[in-house]
C-alpha positions in Angstrom: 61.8 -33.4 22.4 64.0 -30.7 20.4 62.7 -29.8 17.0 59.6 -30.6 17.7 58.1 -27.3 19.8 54.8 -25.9 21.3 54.6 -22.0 21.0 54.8 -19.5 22.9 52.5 -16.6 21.6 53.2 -12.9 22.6 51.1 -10.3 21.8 52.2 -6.9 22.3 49.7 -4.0 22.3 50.1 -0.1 22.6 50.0 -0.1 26.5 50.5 -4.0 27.7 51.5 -7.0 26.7 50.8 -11.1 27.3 53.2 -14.3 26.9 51.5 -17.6 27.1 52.5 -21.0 26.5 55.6 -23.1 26.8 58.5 -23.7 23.6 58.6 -27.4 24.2 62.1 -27.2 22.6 64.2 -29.2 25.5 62.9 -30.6 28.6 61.3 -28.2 31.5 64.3 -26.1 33.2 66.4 -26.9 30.4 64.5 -25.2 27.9 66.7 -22.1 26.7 63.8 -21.0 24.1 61.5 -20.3 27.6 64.1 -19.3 29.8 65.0 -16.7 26.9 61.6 -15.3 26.7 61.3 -15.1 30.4 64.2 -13.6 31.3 63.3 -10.9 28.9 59.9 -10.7 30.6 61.1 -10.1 34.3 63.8 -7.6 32.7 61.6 -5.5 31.5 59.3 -5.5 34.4 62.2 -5.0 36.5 63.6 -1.7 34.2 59.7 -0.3 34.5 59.7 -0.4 37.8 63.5 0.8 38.1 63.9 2.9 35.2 60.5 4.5 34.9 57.4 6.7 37.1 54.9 4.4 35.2 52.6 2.0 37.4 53.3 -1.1 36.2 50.5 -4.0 36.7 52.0 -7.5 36.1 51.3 -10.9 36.7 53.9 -13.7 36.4 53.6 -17.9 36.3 54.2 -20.5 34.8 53.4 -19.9 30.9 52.0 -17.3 31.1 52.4 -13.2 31.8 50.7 -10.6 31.6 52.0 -6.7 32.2 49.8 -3.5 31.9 51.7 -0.2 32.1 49.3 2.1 30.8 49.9 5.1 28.9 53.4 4.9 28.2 55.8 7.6 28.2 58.9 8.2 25.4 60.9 6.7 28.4 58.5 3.4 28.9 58.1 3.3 24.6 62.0 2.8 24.4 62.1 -0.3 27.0 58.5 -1.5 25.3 60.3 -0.9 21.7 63.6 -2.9 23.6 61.4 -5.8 24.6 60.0 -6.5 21.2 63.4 -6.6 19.5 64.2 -8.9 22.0 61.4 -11.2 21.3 61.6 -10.7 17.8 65.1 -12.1 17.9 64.0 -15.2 19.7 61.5 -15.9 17.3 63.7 -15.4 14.4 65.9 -18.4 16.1 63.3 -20.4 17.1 60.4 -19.6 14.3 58.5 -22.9 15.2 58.3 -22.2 19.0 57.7 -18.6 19.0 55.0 -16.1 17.6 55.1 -12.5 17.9 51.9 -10.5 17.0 51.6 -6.6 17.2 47.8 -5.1 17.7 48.8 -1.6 17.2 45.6 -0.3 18.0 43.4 -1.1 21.0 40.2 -2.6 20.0 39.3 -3.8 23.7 37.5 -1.1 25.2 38.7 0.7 28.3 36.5 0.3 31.5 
C-alpha cells in the first residue's frame, strides 16, 4: 500500500472549510498521512471553540469534515491562516495523497 495513495482533498474557503477522502498511504489506523490531517482538523475545532467567541458548526467522520465558522474574526483568521500552513505542510510531504485548494471568494450563495 505505501506509495501508492488515494487523496485527501481540502478545500478552504473564507469562512469554512471541508476534508474528504482517505491518503491510502499505510494501512487504516496506521496511516500517519490521515491521522496528520485529522489531528489538525479536531485541533482547530478544539482552539475555536477554546480560543475564540465564534460559533463554530462542525461535523466529523470518517473521511470526511466539514466546519463552518462564519464570519471570522482577526482572532479566528489567525488559527484559519494556522490550519492551512498545517495542511500545506502535509501536502508538501505527501504531494500524491494530499490536495489543498483555496476559493478565496464565496461563489455559493448565502441562504
Amino acid at each position: 500500500m505505501k506509495g501508492r495513495c488515494e487523496v485527501i482533498l481540502i478545500i478552504i474557503y473564507p469562512d469554512r472549510f471541508t476534508v474528504t477522502g482517505h491518503a491510502g498511504h499505510d494501512p487504516p489506523a496506521h496511516d500517519i498521512v490521515c491521522a496528520g490531517v485529522s489531528t489538525l482538523v479536531q485541533t482547530f475545532v478544539a482552539s475555536m471553540e477554546a480560543l475564540t467567541d465564534a460559533k463554530v458548526n462542525s461535523n466529523l467522520s470518517s473521511g470526511r469534515a466539514t466546519v463552518k465558522y462564519g464570519n471570522p474574526s482577526e482572532r479566528v483568521k489567525l488559527l484559519a491562516d494556522s490550519f492551512l500552513i498545517g495542511m500545506r505542510g502535509i501536502a508538501g510531504a505527501y504531494p500524491g495523497c494530499v490536495q489543498v485548494a483555496e476559493v478565496l471568494v464565496d461563489i455559493v450563495p448565502k441562504p
